[in-house]
Each structure stands twice: as structure tokens, then as C-alpha cells.
N, C-alpha and C positions, 0 to 999 in steps of 0.2 A: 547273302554271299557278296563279297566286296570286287568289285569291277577296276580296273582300268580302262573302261572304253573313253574316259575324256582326260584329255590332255591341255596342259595351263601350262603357259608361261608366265613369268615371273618377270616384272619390268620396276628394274632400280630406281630406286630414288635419285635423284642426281645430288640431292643434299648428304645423302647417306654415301654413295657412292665417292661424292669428294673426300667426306670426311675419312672411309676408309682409306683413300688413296694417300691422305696427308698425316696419317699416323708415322711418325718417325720411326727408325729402327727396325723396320722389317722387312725392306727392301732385298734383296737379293742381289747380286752383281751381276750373275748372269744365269740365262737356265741350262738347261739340258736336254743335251738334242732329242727334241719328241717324237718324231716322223725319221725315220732310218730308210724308209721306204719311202718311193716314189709310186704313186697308185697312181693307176687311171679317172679324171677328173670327173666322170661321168657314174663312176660306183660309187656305192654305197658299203654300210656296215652296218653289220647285224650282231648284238649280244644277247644272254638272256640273265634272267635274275629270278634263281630257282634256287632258294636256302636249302630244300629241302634234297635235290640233284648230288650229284657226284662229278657230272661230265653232260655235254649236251653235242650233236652235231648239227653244225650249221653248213649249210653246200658242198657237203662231204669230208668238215674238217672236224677233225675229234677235239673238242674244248672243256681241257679239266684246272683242277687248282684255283676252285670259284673264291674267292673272299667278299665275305659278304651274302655269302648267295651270286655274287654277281661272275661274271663269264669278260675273258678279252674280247673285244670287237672283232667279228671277222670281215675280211674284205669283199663285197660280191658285187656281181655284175648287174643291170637292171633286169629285170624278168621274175619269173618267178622262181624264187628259191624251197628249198627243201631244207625243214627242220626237224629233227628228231630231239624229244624231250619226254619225259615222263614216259617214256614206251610207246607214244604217239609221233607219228610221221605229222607237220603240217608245212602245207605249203602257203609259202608270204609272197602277197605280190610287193613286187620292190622298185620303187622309184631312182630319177637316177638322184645321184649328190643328194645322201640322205644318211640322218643314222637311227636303228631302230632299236628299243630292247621289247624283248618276250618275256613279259611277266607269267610265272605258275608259280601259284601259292597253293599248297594244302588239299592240293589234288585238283582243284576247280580247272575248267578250260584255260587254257593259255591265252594271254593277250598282248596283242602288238600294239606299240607306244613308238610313236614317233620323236623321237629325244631332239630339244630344240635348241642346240648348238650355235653360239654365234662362231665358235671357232676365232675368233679374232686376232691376229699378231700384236695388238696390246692388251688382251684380255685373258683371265681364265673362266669356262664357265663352272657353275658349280648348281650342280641338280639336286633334289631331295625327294626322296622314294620313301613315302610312307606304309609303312605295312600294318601299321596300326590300327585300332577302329577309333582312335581319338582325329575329330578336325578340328583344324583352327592351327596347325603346328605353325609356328616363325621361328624359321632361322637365324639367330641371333648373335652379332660380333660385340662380345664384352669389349674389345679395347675401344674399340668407338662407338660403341653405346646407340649401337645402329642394330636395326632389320634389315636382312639382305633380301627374305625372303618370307612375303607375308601369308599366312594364312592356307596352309596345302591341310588337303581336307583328307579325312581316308581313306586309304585304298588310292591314293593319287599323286601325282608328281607335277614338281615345277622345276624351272634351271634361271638361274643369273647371271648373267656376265661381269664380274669382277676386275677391276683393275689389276695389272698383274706385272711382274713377280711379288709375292706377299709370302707371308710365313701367319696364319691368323689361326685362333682358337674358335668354336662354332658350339650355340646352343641350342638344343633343340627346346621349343618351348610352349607350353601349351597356356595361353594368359599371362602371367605373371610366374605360372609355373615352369622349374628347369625337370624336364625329363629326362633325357641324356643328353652329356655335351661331344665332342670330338676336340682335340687338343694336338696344336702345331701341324696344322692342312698347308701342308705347301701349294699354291698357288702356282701356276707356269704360263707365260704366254702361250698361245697357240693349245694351250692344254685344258685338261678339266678333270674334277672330281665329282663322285657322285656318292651323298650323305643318304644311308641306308639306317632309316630310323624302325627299330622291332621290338615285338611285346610279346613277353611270355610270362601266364602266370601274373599276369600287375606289374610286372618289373619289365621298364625299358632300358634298350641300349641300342647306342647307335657304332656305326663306322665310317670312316670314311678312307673309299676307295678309289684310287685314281683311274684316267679313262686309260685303260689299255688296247694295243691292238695285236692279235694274234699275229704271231710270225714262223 
């Protein structure tokens, strides 16, 4: 049965990470207002990432139109909250200034992941969720011939913080091998996306979904 009980972060090369930043032509001029909302600095947010779902409620808030599997962030207060997912109630203790996703895969126990955000005003982060039982995935940028992110094992996740605003194409790869790619991942300061890499049948594919917040 494949677990998310551990959680990796993902720390850039700074060779890799120049070279991304000094790619010409992809720049952006400006982004797009991410945060429309001003939250309380002390909450957190909760998403889940249930391919299989329809709709999940987080702190009594109905959360549908998953892409990916994946769910908008919701905003909650520290304590513990109340999840509904797969016909099951579970309650998350929740820390403050935090963001978290709930993994349920294929009917197995839900698991809570704490997502390691730099959130940064020159950065975007960019996470990769493996649901595959292949390890070893890197994240890979064809135009600079760079690894953003090495080696996410099964059933696991990591995140990097990217130089940003970028407009970049992204590989998923297992060795030398391309398993799915994702093509033109807008990048945003203060923002992030997260690469949902799945296997059905032998045949991979990935998405990539940006970090939303419920409104």
C-alpha cells in the first residue's frame, strides 16, 4: 500500500537555478494579482488530492471542480479542523502559518502532508506529487538542461522554489527516461504550482495545476 507519511523537500541547485533564471525570453512583465484576500497571518490552509472524489469539505466549506485530483486551498484557523472525504469525517490538528494537502488514493486511509512552501515574493514554488509506484522521478527543464527536482520516490512528494516570473516546459523523468512532460507552466512570484504525475495501465501522465485558494 503506498503511503505519504514522509515528506521531502526539494533544495535547488544554485548552478541549476541561475541557469534557469538566465534563460532569455521568458520572462514575464508582470504577474497577476495572486492574493485578492487578505487572511489572518496566523492560519493556515488545507487542500486535498483525491483523483478519485468529486468534492471534499474542509471546515464546512464545500470544495468541488478538483483538476488533477487536486482541490482549492481552504483557509482555516489553527486548531483542529474537520474533514470530510471519501464518506469519512477526519479531524487535522492544524498548526498556525501552515499549508497542508490530504492525500486519498484508491480507497487506502487519507494522509496529511505538510506542503513546504517558500511562498517567496521573487519566487514561485513548484511541487511534484507522485502517485505512481515508479521512484527516482526528476523534474526536468529542457530549455536549461537542468533538474529542478531530483529524485521523488513513490507515493511522495517534494517542492522547489523557482525563480520567477518564468513561462517553462517540465519533464517528468524516470533516468534517462521521459514519462510525461507538462508544457508552458507559468510560473508567478508569490505563487506555485503543483505537478501531478499518474499511472494507469503503463501509460503515464502528468498536470500541472496551479496553487489555488478557495473563495
Amino acid at each position: 500500500m503506498m503511503s505519504f507519511r514522509s515528506v521531502f523537500m526539494a533544495i535547488a541547485l544554485p548552478a541549476a537555478a541561475t541557469l534557469i533564471a538566465s534563460v532569455p525570453g521568458t520572462a514575464r512583465s508582470a504577474d497577476d494579482a495572486l492574493y485578492e484576500d487578505v487572511y489572518d497571518p496566523n492560519s493556515s490552509f488545507i487542500r486535498v488530492l483525491a483523483p478519485a472524489e468529486a468534492f471534499a469539505t474542509i471546515d464546512g466549506k464545500t470544495v468541488r471542480d478538483f483538476h488533477a485530483g487536486l482541490s482549492d486551498y481552504v483557509n482555516v484557523m489553527p486548531g483542529t479542523v474537520a474533514v470530510m472525504l471519501s464518506g469519512q469525517s477526519i479531524d487535522i490538528p492544524v498548526a498556525p502559518s501552515k499549508h497542508y494537502t490530504i492525500v486519498s488514493l484508491n480507497g487506502t486511509d487519507p494522509d496529511v502532508i505538510e506542503d513546504m512552501l517558500a511562498l517567496s515574493p521573487a519566487k514561485a514554488d513548484v511541487s511534484v506529487y507522485n502517485l505512481t509506484e515508479v521512484s527516482g522521478i526528476d523534474l526536468y527543464v529542457p530549455l536549461a538542461n537542468a533538474v529542478a527536482i531530483e529524485s521523488v520516490d513513490a507515493a511522495h512528494t517534494k517542492s522547489v522554489a523557482l525563480k520567477a516570473p518564468l513561462t517553462l516546459d517540465f519533464d517528468l523523468r524516470s533516468g534517462e527516461e521521459e514519462l510525461a512532460n507538462v508544457d508552458a507552466v507559468d510560473l508567478k512570484r508569490k505563487g506555485g504550482v503543483t505537478i501531478v504525475l499518474s499511472e494507469e495501465g503503463g501509460s503515464f501522465s502528468a498536470s500541472a495545476v496551479p496553487n489555488t485558494y478557495f473563495k
